[in-house]
C-alpha positions as CSV (number, residue, x, y, z in Angstrom):
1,X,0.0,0.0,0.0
2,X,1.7,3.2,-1.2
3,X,1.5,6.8,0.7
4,X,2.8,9.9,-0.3
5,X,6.0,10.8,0.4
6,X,6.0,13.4,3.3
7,X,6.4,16.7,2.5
8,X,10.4,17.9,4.1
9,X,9.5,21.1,4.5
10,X,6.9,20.5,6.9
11,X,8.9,17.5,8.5
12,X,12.0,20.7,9.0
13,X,9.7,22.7,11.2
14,X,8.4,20.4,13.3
15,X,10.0,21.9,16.2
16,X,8.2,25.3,15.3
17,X,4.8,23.7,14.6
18,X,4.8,21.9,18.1
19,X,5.8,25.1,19.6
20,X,2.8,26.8,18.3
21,X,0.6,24.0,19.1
22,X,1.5,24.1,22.4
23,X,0.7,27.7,22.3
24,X,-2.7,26.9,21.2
25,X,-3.6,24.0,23.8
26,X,-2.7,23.0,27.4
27,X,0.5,21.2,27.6
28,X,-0.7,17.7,28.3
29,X,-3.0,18.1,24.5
30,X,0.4,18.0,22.6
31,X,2.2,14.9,22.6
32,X,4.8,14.9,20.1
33,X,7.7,12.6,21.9
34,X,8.4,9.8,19.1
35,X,8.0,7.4,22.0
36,X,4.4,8.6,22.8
37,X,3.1,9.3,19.1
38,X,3.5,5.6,18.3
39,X,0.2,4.9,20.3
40,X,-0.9,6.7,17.0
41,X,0.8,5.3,14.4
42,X,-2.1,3.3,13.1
43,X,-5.3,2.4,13.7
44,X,-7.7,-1.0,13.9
45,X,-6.0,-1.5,10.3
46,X,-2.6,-2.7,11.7
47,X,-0.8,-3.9,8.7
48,X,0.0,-0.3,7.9
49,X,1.8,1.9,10.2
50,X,3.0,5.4,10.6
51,X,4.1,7.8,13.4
52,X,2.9,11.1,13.2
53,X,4.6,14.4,13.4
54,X,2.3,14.9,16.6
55,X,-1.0,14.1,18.1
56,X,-3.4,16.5,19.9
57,X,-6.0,16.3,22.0
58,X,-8.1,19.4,22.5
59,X,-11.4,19.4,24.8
60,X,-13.2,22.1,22.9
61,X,-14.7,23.1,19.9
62,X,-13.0,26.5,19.9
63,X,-9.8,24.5,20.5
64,X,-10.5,22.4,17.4
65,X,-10.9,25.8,16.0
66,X,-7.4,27.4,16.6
67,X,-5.9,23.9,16.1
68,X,-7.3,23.7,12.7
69,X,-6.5,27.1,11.6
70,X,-3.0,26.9,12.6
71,X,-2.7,24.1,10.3
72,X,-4.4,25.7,7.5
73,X,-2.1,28.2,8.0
74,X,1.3,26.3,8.2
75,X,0.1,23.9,5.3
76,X,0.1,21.0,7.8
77,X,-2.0,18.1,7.4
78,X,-4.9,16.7,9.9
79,X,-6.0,13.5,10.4
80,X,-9.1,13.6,12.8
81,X,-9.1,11.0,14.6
82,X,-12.0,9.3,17.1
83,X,-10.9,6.1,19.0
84,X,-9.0,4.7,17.0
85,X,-11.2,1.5,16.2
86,X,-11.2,2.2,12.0
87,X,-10.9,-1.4,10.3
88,X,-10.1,0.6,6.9
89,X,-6.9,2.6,7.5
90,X,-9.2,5.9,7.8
91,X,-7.2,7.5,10.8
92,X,-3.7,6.0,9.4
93,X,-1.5,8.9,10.0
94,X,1.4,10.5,7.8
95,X,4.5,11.4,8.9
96,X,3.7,15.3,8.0
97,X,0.9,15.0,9.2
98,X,-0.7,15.5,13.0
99,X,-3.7,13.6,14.7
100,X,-6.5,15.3,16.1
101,X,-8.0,13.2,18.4
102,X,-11.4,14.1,20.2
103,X,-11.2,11.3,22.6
104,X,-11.3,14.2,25.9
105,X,-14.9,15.6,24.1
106,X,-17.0,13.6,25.6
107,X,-19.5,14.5,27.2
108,X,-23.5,14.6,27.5
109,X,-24.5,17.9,26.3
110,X,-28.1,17.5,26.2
111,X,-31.1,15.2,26.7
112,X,-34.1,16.0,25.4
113,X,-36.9,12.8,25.4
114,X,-40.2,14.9,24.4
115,X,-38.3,15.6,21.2
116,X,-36.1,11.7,21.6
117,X,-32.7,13.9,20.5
118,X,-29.5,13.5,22.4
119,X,-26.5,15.9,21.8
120,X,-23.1,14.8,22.9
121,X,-19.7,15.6,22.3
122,X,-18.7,13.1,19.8
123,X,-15.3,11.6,21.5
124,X,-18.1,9.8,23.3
125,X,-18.3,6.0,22.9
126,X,-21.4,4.9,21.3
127,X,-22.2,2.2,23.7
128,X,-22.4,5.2,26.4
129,X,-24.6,7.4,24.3
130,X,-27.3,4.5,25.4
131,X,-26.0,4.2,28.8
132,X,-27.1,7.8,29.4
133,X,-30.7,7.0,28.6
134,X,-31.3,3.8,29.3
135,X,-32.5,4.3,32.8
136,X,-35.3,6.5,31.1
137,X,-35.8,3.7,28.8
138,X,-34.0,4.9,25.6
139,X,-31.7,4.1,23.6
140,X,-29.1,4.6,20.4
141,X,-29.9,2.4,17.5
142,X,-26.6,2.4,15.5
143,X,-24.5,-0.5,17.1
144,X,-21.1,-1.3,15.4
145,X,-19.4,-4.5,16.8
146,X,-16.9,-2.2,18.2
147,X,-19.4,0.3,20.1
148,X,-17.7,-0.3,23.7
149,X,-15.1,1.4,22.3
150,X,-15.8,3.4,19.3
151,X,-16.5,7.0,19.4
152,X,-19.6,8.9,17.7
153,X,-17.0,10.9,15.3
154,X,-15.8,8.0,13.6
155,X,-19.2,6.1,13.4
156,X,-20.6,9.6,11.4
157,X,-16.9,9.3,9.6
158,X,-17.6,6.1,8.5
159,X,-21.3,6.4,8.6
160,X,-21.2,3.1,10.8
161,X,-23.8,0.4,11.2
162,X,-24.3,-2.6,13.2
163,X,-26.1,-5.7,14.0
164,X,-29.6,-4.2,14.8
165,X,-29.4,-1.7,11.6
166,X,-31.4,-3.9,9.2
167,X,-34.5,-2.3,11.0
168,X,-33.5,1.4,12.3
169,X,-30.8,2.1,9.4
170,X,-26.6,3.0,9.8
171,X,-25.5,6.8,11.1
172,X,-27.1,8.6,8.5
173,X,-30.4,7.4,9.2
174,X,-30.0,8.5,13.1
175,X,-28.0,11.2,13.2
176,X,-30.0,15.2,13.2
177,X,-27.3,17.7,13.0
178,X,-23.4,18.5,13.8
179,X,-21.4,21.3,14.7
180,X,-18.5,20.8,12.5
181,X,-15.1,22.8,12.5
182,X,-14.0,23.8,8.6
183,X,-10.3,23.6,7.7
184,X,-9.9,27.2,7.8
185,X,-10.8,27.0,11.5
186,X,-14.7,28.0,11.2
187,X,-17.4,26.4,13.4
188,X,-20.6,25.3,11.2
189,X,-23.7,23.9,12.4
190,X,-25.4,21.4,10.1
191,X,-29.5,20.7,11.0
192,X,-30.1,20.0,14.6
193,X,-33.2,18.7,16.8
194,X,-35.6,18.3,14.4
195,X,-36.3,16.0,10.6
196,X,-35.2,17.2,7.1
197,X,-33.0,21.0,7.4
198,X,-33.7,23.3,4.7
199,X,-31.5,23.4,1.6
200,X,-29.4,21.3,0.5
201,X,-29.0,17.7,2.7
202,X,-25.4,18.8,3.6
203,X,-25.6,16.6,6.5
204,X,-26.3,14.2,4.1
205,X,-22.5,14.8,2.6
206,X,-20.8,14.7,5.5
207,X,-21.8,11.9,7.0
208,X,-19.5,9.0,5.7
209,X,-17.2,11.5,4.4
210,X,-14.3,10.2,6.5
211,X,-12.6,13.1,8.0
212,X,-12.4,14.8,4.5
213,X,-14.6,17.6,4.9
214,X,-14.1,18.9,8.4
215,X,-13.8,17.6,12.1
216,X,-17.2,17.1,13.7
217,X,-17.4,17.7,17.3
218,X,-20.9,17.6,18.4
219,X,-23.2,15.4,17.1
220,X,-27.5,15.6,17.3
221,X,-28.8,12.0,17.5
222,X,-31.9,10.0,17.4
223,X,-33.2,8.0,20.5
224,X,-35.9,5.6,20.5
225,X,-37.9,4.0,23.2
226,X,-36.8,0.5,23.9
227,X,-39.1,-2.3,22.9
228,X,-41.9,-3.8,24.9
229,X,-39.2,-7.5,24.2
230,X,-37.2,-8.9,21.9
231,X,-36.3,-12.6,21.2
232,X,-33.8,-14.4,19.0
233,X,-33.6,-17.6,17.3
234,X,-30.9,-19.2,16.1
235,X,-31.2,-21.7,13.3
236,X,-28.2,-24.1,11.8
237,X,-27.5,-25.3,8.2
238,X,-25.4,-27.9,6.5
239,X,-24.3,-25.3,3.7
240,X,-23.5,-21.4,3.7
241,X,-25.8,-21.0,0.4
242,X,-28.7,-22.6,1.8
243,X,-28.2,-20.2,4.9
244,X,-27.9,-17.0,2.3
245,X,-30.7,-18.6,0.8
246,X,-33.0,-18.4,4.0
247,X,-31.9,-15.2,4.4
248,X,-33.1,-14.0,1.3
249,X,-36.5,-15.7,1.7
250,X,-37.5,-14.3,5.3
251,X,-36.5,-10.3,3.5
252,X,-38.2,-11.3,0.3
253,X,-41.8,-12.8,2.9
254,X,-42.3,-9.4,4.3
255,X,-40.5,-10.1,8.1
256,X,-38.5,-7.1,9.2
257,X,-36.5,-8.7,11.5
258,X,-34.2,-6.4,14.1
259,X,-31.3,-8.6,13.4
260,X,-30.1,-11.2,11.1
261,X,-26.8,-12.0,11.7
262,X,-24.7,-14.6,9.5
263,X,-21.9,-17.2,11.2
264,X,-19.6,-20.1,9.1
265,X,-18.3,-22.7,10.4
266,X,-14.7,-21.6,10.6
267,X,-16.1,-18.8,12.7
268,X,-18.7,-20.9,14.7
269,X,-16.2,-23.1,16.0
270,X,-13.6,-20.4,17.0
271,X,-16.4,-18.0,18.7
272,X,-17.5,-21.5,20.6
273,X,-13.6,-22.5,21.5
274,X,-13.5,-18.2,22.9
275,X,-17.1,-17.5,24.2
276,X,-18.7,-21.1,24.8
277,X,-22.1,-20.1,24.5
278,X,-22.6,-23.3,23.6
279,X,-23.2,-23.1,19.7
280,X,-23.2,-26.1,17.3
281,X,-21.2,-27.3,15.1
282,X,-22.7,-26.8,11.7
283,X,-21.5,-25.3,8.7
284,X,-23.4,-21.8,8.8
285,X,-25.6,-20.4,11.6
286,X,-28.3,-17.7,11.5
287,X,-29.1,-15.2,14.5
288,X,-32.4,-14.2,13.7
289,X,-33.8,-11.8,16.5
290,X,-37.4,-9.9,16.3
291,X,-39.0,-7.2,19.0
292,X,-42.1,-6.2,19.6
293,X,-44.7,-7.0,22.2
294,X,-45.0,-10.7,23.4
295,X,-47.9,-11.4,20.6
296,X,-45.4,-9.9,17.7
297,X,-42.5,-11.8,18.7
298,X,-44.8,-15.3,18.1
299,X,-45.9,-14.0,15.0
300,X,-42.7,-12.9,13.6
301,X,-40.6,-15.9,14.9
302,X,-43.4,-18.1,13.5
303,X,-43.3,-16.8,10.1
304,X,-39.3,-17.3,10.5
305,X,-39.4,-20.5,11.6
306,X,-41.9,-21.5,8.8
307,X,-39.6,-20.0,6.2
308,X,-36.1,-21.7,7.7
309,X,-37.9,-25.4,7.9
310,X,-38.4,-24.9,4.0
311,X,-34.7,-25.2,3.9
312,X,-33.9,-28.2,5.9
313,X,-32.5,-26.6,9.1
314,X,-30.2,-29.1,11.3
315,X,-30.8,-26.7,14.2
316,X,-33.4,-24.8,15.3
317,X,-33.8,-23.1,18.9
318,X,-35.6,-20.3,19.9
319,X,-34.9,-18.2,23.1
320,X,-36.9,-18.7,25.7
321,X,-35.2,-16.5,28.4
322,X,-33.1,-13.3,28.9
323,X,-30.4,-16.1,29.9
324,X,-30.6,-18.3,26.3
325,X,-30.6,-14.7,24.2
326,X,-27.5,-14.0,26.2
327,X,-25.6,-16.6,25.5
328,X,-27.0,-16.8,21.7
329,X,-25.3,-13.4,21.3
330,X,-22.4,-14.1,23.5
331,X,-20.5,-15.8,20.6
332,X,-21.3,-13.5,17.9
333,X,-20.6,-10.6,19.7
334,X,-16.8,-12.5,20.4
335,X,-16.2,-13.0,16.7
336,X,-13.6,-11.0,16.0
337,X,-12.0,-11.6,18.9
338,X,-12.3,-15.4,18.6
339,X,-10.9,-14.9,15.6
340,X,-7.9,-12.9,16.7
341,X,-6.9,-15.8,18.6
342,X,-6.3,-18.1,15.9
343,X,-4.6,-16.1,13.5
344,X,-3.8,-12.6,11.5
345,X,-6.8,-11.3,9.6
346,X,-8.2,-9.2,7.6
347,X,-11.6,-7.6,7.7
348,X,-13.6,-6.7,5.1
349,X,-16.6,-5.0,4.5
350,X,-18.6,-5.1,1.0
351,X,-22.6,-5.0,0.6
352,X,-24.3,-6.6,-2.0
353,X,-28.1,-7.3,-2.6
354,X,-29.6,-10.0,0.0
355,X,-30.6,-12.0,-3.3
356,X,-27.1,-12.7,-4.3
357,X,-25.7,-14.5,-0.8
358,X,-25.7,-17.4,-2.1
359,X,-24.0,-17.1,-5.3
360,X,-21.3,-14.6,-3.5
361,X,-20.4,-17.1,-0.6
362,X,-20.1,-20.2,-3.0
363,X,-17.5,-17.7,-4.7
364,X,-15.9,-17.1,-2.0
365,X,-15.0,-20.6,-0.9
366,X,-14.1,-21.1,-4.3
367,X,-11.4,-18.0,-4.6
368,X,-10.3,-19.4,-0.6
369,X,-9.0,-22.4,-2.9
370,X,-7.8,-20.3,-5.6
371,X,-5.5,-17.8,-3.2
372,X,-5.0,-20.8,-0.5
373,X,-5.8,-18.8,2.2
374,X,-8.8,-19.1,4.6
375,X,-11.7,-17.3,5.2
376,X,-14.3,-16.9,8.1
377,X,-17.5,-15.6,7.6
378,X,-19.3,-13.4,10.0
379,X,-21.4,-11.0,9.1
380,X,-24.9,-8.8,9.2
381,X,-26.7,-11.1,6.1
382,X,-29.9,-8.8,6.6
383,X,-29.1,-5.8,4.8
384,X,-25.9,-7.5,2.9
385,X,-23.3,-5.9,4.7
386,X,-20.5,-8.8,4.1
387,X,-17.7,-9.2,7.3
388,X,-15.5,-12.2,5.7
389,X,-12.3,-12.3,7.4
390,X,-9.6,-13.9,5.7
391,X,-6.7,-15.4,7.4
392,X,-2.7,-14.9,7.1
393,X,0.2,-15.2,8.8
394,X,1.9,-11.6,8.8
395,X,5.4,-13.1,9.5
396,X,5.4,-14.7,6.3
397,X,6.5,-13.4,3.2
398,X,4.3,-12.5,0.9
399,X,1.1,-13.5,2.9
400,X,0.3,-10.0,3.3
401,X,0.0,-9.2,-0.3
402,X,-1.8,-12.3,-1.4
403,X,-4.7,-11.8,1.3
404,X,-5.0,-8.2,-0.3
405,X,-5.3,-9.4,-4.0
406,X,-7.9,-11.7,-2.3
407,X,-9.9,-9.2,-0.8
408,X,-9.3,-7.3,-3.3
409,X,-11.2,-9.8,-6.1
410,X,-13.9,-10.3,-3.2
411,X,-14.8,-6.7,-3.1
412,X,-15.1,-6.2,-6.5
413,X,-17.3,-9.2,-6.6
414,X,-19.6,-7.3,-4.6
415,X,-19.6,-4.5,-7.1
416,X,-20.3,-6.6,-9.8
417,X,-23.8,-8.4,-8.2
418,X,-24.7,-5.2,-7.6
419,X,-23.2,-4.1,-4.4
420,X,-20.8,-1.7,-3.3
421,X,-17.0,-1.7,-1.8
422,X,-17.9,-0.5,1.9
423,X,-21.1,-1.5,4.0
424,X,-19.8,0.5,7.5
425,X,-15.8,0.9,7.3
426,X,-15.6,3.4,5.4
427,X,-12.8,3.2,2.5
428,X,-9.7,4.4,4.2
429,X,-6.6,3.4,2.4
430,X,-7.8,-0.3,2.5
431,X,-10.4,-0.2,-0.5
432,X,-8.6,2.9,-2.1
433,X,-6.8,1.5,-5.4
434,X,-10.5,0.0,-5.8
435,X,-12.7,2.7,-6.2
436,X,-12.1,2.8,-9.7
437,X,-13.8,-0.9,-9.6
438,X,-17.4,1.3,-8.7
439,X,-16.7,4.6,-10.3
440,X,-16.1,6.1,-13.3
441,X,-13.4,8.8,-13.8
442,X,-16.2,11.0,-14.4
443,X,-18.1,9.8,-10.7
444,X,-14.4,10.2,-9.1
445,X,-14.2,13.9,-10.1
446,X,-17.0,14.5,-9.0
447,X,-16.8,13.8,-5.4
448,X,-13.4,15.4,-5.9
449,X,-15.0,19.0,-6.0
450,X,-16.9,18.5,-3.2
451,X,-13.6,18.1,-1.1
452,X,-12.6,21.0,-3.3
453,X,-15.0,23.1,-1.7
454,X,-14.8,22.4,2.0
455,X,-11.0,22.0,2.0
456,X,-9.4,23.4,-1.1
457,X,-5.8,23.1,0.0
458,X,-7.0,19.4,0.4
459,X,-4.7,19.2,4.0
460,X,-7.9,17.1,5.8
461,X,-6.9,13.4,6.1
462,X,-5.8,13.7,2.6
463,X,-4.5,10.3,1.3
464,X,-7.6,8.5,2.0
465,X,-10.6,7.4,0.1
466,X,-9.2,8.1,-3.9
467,X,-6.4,6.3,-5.3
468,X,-3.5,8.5,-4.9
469,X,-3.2,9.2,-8.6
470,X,-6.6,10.8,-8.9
471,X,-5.9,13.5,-6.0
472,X,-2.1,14.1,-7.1
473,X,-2.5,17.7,-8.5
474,X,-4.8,18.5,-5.8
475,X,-2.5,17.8,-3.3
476,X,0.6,19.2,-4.9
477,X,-1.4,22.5,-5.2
C-alpha cells in the first residue's frame, strides 16, 4: 500500500509547529515525543503503520478551532481522529501529518426525550450514548461490533452500522445535526433537533465522508424507546448458500427482522472455542432476533421458523429466556475476537443485494482455494453488509499481499452483483486502489469537488478514500 512521500519542508519545522501548538492548547494536549506518538501510528488497520509528526487532543470546539486554523495556516495536514477503532486505515497517519483526536470531548451535552434527541460531544463511545438514557428507557440504535469502544466521530466518519441496523438504518439514518469545524478554522452547524433541514442535505455529505470535509465535534442524534421485548432464534444449516438462501427468503416474505446476523463454520467453532455459548457445530448459523410485544414476537418468529424449515435446518432453537438470548449473542458478539486468537486477519466490509448471498459465498470458498488462504464468515446477512475475514500469517513473506489481492477480487465481486465496496468501514486506504472498480473517472471527479469546496488546500486526512493518482495535482497545489 503506497503513501505519499512526506512533504520535508513540513517535517523541518516540526520543532516550530509543536511550539505553536503548544501555544494553542494546554501542555498535556500536545504529545509529540516519538515514544508517545506511536500509540498513533495506526489504527484498527494494523498492517500499515506510521508515526505522526504529533498528536493533539483538545477538549473544545473552539480549541478544534485554533488547532485547525494553525494548520491551515502552516500547510500542515490533519488526520481527525475518534478512538482509534477504524478497520479501513481511515485514521492511518502520515508522517507530516498530525492527529486530532477528540477522545477528551465527551461529554452529554443534552437530553431531550419529548423531542427523543440526544446531543453529545462526539469523542463519546457509542455504547455510552445508550448508557445515558437507558435508565429512562431509551436508547441509540446504531451499534457497530466495536461500540464499547468506538466514538460517535468515527461512526458519522464512516457512517457506521451494526447488528440491529437492518430495521433502524446506519449513522445517517440516526444522526440530526453537527457542529462541524472547517479547515480554515470555522465552526458550522449542520441541521439540529428536528427531521429534514432546509436546503441542500449537507448533513447528508458529511456523514461517511471520512474526516475529509471537516472535524465534527458535536453530534444531534436519534433515541428511540426500547421495545416492549425482543427474542432471537438461532437456526443451523449444512451449507453457507442454503443459509444465504433463508436469508433472502425471510427479506423477500415481508419479516422485518431487528437482526439477522450470518456465522460459518470456521467462525462458529472459533467464537464456541473463545465464548462457549454453547453453539453447534454446523456449517453456517443464523441469529435471527425480532421485537415487539410478546404477541409480535410469536408472530414474527413463526413466520421465520416456517420459512427456515423450508430449507432443511439441522438446528433450530428459539430463546426462551433473557439467559438463552444471552448466550445466543455471547458468541457472535466475540467473533472478532475469537478470531484474533487463531490467527492474523483481515476484515472486510462489501454490501451486496440479500438475493445474491448465495452465489457470493459459493464464490468465496471457491477464490479461498484459488489464493490458499482461509476465510471466516461473519457478518450482518440482513441488509448484505458482508464481514468475511480472511486469514494470514503476517510473518510470512508475501502473505500479506496475497490476502489483499484476495480481498481485493472479493470486493469487487460485490460491485459486480450489484453491491458496493464498503457497508460500514468506510474506504480508508484499504479499499482505495478499488474505487475505480465502482466509479467512473467522471463519478471520481466529482466527489473530488466536493472536497474542493470544503477543503481546497485538500490538507484534511488527505491520502484517504481516492487512489492516490486521482488527488495528485490537488494535493501538490
Amino acid at each position: 500500500m503506497q503513501m505519499p512521500d512526506p512533504d520535508q519542508s513540513v517535517l523541518a519545522r516540526k520543532e516550530a509547529i509543536v511550539a505553536g501548538l503548544g501555544r494553542i492548547l494546554p501542555a498535556d494536549a500536545v504529545i509529540s515525543d516519538p515514544a508517545e506518538t506511536r500509540a498513533y501510528e495506526c489504527d484498527a488497520l494494523t498492517a500499515y503503520r506510521c508515526p505522526p509528526l504529533a498528536a493533539v487532543l483538545p477538549s473544545t470546539t473552539e480549541e478544534v478551532a485554533a488547532v485547525l486554523r494553525f494548520c491551515h495556516e502552516q500547510g500542515v495536514k490533519v488526520v481527525p481522529r475518534g478512538s482509534g477503532t477504524s478497520l479501513a486505515g481511515g485514521a492511518l497517519p502520515t508522517a507530516d501529518s498530525i492527529i486530532l483526536g477528540v477522545a477528551r470531548m465527551n461529554a452529554v451535552l443534552e437530553t431531550d426525550y419529548a423531542n427523543r434527541v440526544i446531543r453529545v460531544q462526539t469523542g463519546r463511545t457509542n455504547l455510552s450514548v445508550t448508557g445515558a438514557v437507558e435508565a429512562d428507557d431509551f436508547f441509540y440504535a446504531p451499534d457497530p461490533s466495536s461500540q464499547l469502544a468506538c466514538a460517535i466521530a468515527g461512526n458519522i466518519g464512516m457512517n457506521s452500522g451494526g447488528a440491529h441496523c437492518l430495521k433502524y438504518g446506519v449513522t445517517t439514518n440516526n444522526l440530526l445535526g453537527v457542529k462541524l469545524v472547517t479547515m480554515q478554522g470555522e465552526i458550522v452547524e449542520l441541521g439540529g433537533a428536528h427531521l429534514d433541514a432546509a436546503g441542500y442535505d449537507l448533513l447528508g455529505v458529511l456523514c461517511g465522508s471520512e474526516g475529509q470535509l471537516g472535524v465534527v465535534t458535536e453530534a444531534t442524534l436519534r433515541i428511540l424507546r426500547k421495545p416492549e421485548g425482543a427474542r432471537p432464534i438461532m437456526m443451523g444449516f449444512d451449507a453457507n448458500e442454503v443459509a444465504g438462501a433463508c436469508v433472502s427468503d425471510i427479506i423477500k416474505a415481508g419479516v422485518l427482522p431487528v437482526a439477522i446476523e450470518f456465522m460459518d463454520r470456521p467462525c462458529i467453532r472459533a467464537c464456541e472455542a473463545f465464548a462457549k455459548a454453547g453453539y453447534p457445530d454446523v456449517e453456517a448459523l443464523l441469529i435471527v432476533e425480532v421485537e415487539g410485544s410478546e404477541a409480535e414476537i410469536e408472530e414474527q418468529l413463526a413466520k421465520i421458523k416456517e420459512i427456515a424449515l423450508r430449507h432443511n435446518p439441522t438446528e433450530l432453537r428459539e430463546s426462551r429466556s433473557a439467559e438463552q438470548s444471552a448466550a445466543i449473542w455471547k458468541g457472535r458478539k466475540s467473533a472478532f475476537g475469537a478470531m484474533g486468537q487463531i490467527n492474523d486477519y483481515m476484515c472486510l466490509d462489501g454490501t451486496i443485494p440479500v438475493s445474491q448471498l448465495p452465489h457470493v459465498l459459493r464464490r468465496i470458498g471457491e477464490m479461498s482455494k484459488e489464493f490458499g488462504l482461509d476465510v471466516a464468515n461473519v457478518f450482518h446477512a440482513g441488509d448484505g453488509n458482508m464481514h468475511p475475514l480472511i486469514l494470514f500469517d503476517a510473518n510470512k513473506p508475501g502473505d500479506l499481499e496475497r490476502c489483499e489481492a484476495f480481498g481485493a477480487e472479493i470486493l469487487k465481486l460485490c460491485v459486480e452483483v450489484g453491491g458496493c465496496l464498503t457497508g460500514e468501514h468506510g474506504v480508508g486506504v484499504e479499499k482505495r486502489d478499488l474505487m475505480l472498480a465502482q466509479y467512473t473517472p467522471e463519478d471520481i471527479e466529482a466527489q473530488l469537488r466536493v472536497k474542493d469546496v470544503f477543503d481546497p488546500k485538500w490538507l484534511l486526512n488527505p491520502a484517504k478514500v481516492f487512489p492516490l493518482e486521482t488527488t495528485e495535482t490537488r494535493r501538490a497545489a
